[in-house]
C-alpha positions in Angstrom: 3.1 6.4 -38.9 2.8 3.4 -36.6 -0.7 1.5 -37.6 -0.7 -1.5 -35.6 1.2 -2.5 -31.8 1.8 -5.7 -31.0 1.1 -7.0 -26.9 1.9 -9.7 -24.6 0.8 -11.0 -21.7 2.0 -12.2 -19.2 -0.5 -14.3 -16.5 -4.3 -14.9 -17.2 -5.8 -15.4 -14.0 -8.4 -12.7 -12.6 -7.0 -9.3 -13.8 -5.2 -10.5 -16.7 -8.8 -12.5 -18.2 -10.0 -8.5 -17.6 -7.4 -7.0 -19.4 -7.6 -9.7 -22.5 -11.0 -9.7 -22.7 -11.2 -5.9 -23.0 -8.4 -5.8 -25.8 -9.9 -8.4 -27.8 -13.8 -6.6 -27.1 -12.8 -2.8 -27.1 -10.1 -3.4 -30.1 -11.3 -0.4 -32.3 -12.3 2.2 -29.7 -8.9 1.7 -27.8 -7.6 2.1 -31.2 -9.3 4.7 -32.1 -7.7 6.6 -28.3 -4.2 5.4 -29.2 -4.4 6.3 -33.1 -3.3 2.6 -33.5 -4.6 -0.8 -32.7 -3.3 -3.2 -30.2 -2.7 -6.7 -31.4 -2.9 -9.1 -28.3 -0.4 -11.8 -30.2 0.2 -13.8 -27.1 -0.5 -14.8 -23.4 2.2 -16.7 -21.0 0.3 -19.0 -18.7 1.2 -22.1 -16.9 -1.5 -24.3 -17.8 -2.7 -24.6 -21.0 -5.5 -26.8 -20.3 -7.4 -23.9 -17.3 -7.6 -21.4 -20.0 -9.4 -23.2 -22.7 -12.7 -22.4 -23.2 -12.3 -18.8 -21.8 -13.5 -17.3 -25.3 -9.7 -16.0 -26.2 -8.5 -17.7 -29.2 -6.7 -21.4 -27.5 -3.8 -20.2 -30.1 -2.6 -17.1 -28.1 -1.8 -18.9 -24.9 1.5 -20.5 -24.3 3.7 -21.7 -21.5 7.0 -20.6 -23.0 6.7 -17.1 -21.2 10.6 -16.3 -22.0 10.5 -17.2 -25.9 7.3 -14.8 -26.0 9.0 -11.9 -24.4 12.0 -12.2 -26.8 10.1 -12.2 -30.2 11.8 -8.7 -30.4 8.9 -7.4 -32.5 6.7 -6.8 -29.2 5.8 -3.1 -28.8 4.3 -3.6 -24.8 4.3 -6.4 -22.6 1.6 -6.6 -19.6 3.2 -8.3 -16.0 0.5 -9.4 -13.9 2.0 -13.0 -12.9 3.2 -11.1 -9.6 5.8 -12.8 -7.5 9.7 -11.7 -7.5 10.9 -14.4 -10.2 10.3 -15.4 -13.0 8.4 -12.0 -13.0 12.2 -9.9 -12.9 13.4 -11.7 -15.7 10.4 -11.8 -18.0 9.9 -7.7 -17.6 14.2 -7.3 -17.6 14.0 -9.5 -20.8 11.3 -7.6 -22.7 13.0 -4.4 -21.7 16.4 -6.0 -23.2 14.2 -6.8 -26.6 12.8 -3.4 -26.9 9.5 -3.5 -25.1 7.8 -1.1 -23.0 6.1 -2.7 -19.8 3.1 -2.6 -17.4 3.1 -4.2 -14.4 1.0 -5.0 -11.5 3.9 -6.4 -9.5 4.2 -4.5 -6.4 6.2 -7.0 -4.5 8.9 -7.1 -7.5 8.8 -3.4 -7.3 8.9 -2.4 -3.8 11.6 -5.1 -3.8 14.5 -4.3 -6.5 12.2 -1.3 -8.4 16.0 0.1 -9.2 16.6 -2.8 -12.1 13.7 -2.6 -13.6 13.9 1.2 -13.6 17.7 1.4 -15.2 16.6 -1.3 -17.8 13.8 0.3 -19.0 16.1 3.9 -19.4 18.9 2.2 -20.9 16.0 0.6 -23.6 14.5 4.0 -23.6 11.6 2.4 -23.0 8.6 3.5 -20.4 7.7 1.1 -17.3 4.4 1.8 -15.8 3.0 0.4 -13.0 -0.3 2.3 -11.8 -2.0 -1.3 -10.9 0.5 -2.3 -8.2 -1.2 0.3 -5.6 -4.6 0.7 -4.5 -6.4 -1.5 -7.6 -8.5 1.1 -9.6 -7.3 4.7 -7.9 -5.3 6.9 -10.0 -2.4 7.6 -7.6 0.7 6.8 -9.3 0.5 9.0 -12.0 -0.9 11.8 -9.9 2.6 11.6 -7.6 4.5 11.0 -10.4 2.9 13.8 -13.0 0.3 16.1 -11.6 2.2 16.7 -8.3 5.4 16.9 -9.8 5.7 20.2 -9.3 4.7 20.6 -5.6 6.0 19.6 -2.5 4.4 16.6 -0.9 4.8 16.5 2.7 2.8 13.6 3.6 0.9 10.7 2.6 -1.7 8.4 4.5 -3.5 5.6 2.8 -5.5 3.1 3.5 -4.0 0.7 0.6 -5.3 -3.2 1.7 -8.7 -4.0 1.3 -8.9 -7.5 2.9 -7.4 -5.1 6.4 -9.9 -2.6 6.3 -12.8 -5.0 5.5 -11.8 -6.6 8.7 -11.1 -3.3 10.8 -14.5 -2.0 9.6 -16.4 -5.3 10.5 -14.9 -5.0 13.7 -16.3 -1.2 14.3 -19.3 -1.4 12.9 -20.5 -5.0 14.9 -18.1 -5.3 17.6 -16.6 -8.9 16.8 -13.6 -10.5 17.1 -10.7 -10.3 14.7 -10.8 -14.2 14.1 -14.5 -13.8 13.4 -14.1 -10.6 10.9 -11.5 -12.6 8.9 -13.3 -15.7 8.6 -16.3 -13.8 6.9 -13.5 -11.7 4.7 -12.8 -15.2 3.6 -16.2 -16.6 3.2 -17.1 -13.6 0.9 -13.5 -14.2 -1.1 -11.8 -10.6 0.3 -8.9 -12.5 2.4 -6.9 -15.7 1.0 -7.5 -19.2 2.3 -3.6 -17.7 3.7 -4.4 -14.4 4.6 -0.9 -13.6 6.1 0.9 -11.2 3.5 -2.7 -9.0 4.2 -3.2 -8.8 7.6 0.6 -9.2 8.8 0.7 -5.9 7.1 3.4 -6.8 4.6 1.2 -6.3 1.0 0.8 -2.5 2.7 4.3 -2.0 3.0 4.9 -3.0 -0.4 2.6 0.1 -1.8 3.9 2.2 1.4 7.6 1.7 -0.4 6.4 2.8 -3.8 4.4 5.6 -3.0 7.2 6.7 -0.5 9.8 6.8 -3.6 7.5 8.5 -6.1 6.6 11.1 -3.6 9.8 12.0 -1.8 12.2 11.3 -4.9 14.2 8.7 -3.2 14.7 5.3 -3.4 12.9 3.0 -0.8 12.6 -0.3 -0.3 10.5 -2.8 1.5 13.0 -3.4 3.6 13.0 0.1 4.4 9.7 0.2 6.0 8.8 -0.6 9.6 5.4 -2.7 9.5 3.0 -4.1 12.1 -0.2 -5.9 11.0 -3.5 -6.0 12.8 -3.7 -9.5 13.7 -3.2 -8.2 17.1 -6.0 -6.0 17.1 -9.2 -6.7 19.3 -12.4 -5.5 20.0 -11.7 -3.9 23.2 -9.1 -1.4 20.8 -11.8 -0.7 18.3 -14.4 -0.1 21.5 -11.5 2.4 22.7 -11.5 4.1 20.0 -15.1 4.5 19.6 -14.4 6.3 23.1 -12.5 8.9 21.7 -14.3 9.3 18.5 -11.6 7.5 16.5 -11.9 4.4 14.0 -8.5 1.9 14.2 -7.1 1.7 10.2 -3.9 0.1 9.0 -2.3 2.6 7.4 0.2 3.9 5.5 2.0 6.6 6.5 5.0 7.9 4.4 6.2 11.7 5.9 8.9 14.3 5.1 10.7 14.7 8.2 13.0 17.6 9.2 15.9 16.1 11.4 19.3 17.6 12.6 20.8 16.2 9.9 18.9 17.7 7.2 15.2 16.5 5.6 14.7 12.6 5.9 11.6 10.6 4.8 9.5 8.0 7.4 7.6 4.7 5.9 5.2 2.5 8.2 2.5 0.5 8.0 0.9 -0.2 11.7 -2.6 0.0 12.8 -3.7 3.6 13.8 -6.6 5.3 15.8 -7.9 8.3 13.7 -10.6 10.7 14.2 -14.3 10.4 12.8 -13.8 13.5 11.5 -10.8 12.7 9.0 -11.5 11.4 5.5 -9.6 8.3 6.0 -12.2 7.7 8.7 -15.4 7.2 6.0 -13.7 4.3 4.2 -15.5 1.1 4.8 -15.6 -2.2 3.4 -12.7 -3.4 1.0 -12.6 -0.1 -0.2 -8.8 2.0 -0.2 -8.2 5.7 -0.1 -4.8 7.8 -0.3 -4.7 11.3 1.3 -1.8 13.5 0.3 -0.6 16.6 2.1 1.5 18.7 0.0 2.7 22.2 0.0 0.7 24.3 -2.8 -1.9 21.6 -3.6 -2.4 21.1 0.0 -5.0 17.8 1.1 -6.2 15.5 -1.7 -7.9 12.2 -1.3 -8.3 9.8 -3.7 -10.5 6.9 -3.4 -12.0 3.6 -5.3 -11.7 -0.2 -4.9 -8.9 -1.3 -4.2 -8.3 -4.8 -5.6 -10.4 -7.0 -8.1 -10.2 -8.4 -11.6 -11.9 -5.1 -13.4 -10.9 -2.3 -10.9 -7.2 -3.8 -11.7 -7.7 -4.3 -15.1 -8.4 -0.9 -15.4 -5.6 0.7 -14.3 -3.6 -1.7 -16.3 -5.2 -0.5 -19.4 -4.8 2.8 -18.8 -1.1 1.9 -18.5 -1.2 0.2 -21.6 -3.3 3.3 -23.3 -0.5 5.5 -21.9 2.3 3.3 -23.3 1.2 2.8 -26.4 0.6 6.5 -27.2 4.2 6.9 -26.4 4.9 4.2 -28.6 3.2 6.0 -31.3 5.1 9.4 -31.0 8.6 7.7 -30.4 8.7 9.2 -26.7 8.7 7.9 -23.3 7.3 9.1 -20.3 9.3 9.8 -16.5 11.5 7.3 -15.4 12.9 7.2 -11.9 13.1 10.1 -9.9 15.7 10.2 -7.2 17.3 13.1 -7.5 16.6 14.3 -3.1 18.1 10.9 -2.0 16.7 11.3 1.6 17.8 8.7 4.5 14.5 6.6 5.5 14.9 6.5 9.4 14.1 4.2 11.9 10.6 4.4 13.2 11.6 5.5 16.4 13.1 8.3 15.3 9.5 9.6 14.3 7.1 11.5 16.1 3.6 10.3 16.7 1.2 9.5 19.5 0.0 6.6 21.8 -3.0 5.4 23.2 -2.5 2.9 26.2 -4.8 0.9 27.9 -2.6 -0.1 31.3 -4.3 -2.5 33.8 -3.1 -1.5 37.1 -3.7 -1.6 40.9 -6.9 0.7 42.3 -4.9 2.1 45.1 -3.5 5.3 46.5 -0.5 6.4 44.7 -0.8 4.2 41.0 -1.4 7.4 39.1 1.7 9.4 40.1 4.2 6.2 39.7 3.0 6.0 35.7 3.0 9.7 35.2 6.5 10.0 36.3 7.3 7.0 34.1 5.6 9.1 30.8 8.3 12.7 32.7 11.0 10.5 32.7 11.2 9.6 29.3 9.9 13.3 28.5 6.7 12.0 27.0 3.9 14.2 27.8 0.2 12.9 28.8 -2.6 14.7 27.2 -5.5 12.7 28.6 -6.1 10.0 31.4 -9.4 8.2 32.0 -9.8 5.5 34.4 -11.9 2.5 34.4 -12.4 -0.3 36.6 -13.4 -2.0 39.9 -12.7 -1.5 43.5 -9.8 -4.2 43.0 -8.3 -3.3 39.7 -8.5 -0.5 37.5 -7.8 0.3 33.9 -6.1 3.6 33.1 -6.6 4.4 29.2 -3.5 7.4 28.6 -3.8 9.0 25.2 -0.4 11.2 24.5 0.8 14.3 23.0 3.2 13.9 20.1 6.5 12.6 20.9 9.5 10.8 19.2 8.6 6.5 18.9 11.4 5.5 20.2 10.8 7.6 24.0 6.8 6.0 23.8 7.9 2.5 23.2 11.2 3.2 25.9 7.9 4.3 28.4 5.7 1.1 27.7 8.5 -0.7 28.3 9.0 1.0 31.6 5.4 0.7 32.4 5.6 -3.1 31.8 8.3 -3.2 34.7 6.2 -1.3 37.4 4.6 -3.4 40.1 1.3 -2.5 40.2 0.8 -2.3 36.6 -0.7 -6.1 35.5 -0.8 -5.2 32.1 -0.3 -2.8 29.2 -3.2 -4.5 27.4 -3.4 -2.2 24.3 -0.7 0.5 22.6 -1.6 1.8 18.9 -0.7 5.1 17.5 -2.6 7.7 17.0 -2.6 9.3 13.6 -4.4 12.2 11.5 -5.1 14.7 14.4 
C-alpha cells in the first residue's frame, strides 16, 4: 500500500499560497480522504526573496522549476504559474518523469490541450484541470464524468468575472463602461491591464475547453469567434432593460445540425437575454454555466468565479482526485474526441439581432430597411421607433436567422441614405 505522496508546486502567488497553505494545515484530514498523506516537498517560484516570511518552510521554495519536476520520485505536480511557456514544458516534463498533474492553465490548454493530453496517456498518468474554468464551480468533471453518458446540446456560461462585474454595474446604475471598469479596478476585480478580460479573449479560452469536453472534439482558441464588451454602452444596457433583457458576455458552445452532418459553434460576444433566464440573476464577479443536454435536460451551475480560495479549491479537489488514483494504480478519462465535429464559422450560426438604426423621420424610411432585412431573408419580429420630428431611432429586434445574412443586412443598412447610423447590434441569446 502506498503511505505517503510526494507534491510540487509550481507558482506561489494568490492560488498557489491557498493551495500550500491548505496542504501543510489540512495534512491529516486530506490524508485521512486519500488513504495517504501528501508531502508538499517543493514549490517553483521566481523570487526567492517575496516568499519568505509566508509561514511555508523558506526550504521548500526554489527557482530551479525544471530540476524540481524531474526528481522522478514526484507522485503530482500542481501548475498554477499560467502562461503558455515555461508552463508546457514543466507539466510535459513531469508527465515525462511519471507525474500526474493539475493545472489551472487555461490559456496553455485552450491553446495546445492535444500535447499535454497524449503525454499524460502515453505516462498513463491523469491530467486534471477543474481550476482553468469558472474558479470554484464544478463543471469540468460534471462534462467530463456525470454527463458522459448524455447528450449535451448546448452550453451558455457566463465564465469572466471582471465582464460581468462591469455588465452588471452598468444595469443596475446606468454608468459608463469606462466608469464600471475603473471601480472593477479600484475594488481589485479587473487588472491595472484589463484587456485579455474585457476584449473577451480569457472567455474564449474556457469557451474552447468546455466546447471539447462537451462535444468530444478538439477545439482550439483559435477556433472560437470572440467579441469583448469594451464596445458596450449604456444606451445597449438601457435597451435591453426595454425589452426585459440584461446584456452578458457569454459563452455559447452549440451542437449544430448542418447539411453536412452535426458540427459544433464556439463564441464569446456580448448577448441580450431575458430576465427570466437563469443566466440573467448572476450579478457581481460571480460566473454561472447552463447546460442543455438531451436526458438530463437544463442544469446550472454556479459559484465565484476567480480568487485565491474559490481556485484553490478546485485545485485541491484535483489534487484529492489524483492522488486517490495514485493510490489504486488507476487513472481517470483522458481525452475524449472520438465525434471529431468541424467548428464552423460564426456566420454560419443562427441567432438573433437587436439594432438600434438612426435614421431619417420621413415618409418612406420604414419600408426601405424592411426590404433590406427581405432581401437578405432576415425576418423582423419587432420594430419600435423613437425619436424627434427631425431624426428618429428605429430599435429592430429579429427572429432567428443564420449570422452571416444579419451581419450581410447591417452592412446593407450602413449603405442606405437616410440611415445615419446603426448605433447598436448585439445578439440576442437564451429565448
Amino acid at each position: 500500500m502506498v503511505s505517503s505522496l510526494k507534491v510540487a508546486l509550481l507558482g506561489c502567488g494568490v492560488v498557489g499560497y491557498q493551495v500550500a497553505r491548505v496542504l501543510t494545515k489540512d495534512a491529516g484530514e486530506l490524508a485521512n480522504r486519500i488513504g495517504a498523506s501528501l508531502e508538499l516537498v517543493g514549490i517553483a517560484v521566481r523570487d526567492l526573496d517575496r516568499h519568505r516570511g509566508t509561514g511555508l518552510p523558506d526550504e521548500l521554495f526554489t527557482t530551479d522549476a525544471q530540476a524540481l519536476v524531474s526528481r522522478g520520485d514526484l507522485d503530482i505536480v500542481i501548475e498554477v504559474i499560467g502562461g503558455i511557456e515555461p508552463a508546457r514544458e514543466l507539466i510535459l516534463s513531469a508527465l515525462e518523469h511519471g507525474a500526474s498533474v493539475v493545472t489551472a492553465n487555461k490559456a496553455l490548454l485552450a491553446q495546445d490541450a492535444e500535447s499535454l493530453y497524449n503525454a499524460a496517456a502515453k505516462a498513463d498518468r491523469d491530467l486534471a484541470f477543474e481550476a482553468a474554468v469558472a474558479g470554484a464551480i464544478p463543471i469540468i468533471r460534471p462534462l467530463r464524468e456525470s454527463l458522459a453518458g448524455d447528450a449535451v446540446k448546448r452550453v451558455l456560461g457566463i465564465v469572466n468575472g471582471t465582464t460581468n462585474f462591469i455588465l452588471d454595474a452598468m444595469t443596475t446604475t446606468g454608468e459608463s463602461f469606462e466608469s464600471a471598469l475603473a471601480e472593477a479596478q479600484r475594488l481589485g476585480f479587473a487588472e491595472d491591464d484589463p484587456t485579455a478580460d474585457v476584449e473577451g479573449h480569457d472567455a474564449a479560452a474556457k469557451a474552447a475547453i468546455l466546447a471539447g469536453l462537451a462535444f468530444h472534439s478538439r477545439v482550439t482558441i483559435a477556433d472560437v469567434h470572440c467579441q469583448g464588451i469594451s464596445g458596450v454602452t449604456s444606451k445597449d444596457v438601457a435597451l435591453a432593460g426595454e425589452i426585459d433583457s440584461v446584456v452578458k458576455l457569454l459563452a455559447v458552445c452549440e451542437k449544430l445540425e448542418t447539411p453536412d452532418g452535426p458540427a459544433i459553434s464556439v463564441r464569446v460576444h456580448p448577448a441580450m437575454i431575458p430576465d427570466t433566464h437563469p443566466l440573467a440573476s448572476v450579478r457581481g464577479a460571480f460566473n454561472a454555466v447552463f447546460v442543455e443536454s438531451e436526458s438530463a435536460g437544463e442544469l446550472m451551475f454556479y459559484g465565484p468565479g476567480a480568487g485565491g480560495s474559490p481556485t484553490a479549491s478546485a485545485v485541491l479537489g484535483d489534487v484529492v482526485s489524483a492522488a486517490r488514483n495514485r493510490v489504486r494504480g488507476v487513472v481517470g478519462p483522458g481525452e475524449s474526441t472520438h465525434a471529431d465535429l468541424e467548428v464552423v464559422d460564426v456566420g454560419r450560426t443562427r441567432t438573433s439581432y437587436h439594432l438600434a438604426i438612426d435614421v431619417d423621420d420621413r415618409t418612406g424610411v420604414l419600408a426601405a430597411i424592411a426590404q433590406v432585412f427581405a432581401d437578405h431573408g432576415v425576418s423582423i419580429k419587432t420594430v419600435r421607433q423613437d425619436g424627434t420630428d427631425e431624426d428618429a431611432q428605429l430599435v429592430i429586434v429579429t427572429h432567428v436567422a443564420v449570422d452571416a445574412n444579419l451581419a450581410a443586412t447591417v452592412a446593407e443598412l450602413r449603405e442606405l441614405d437616410v440611415v445615419h447610423d446603426v448605433s447598436s447590434v448585439i445578439r440576442v441569446e437564451g429565448g
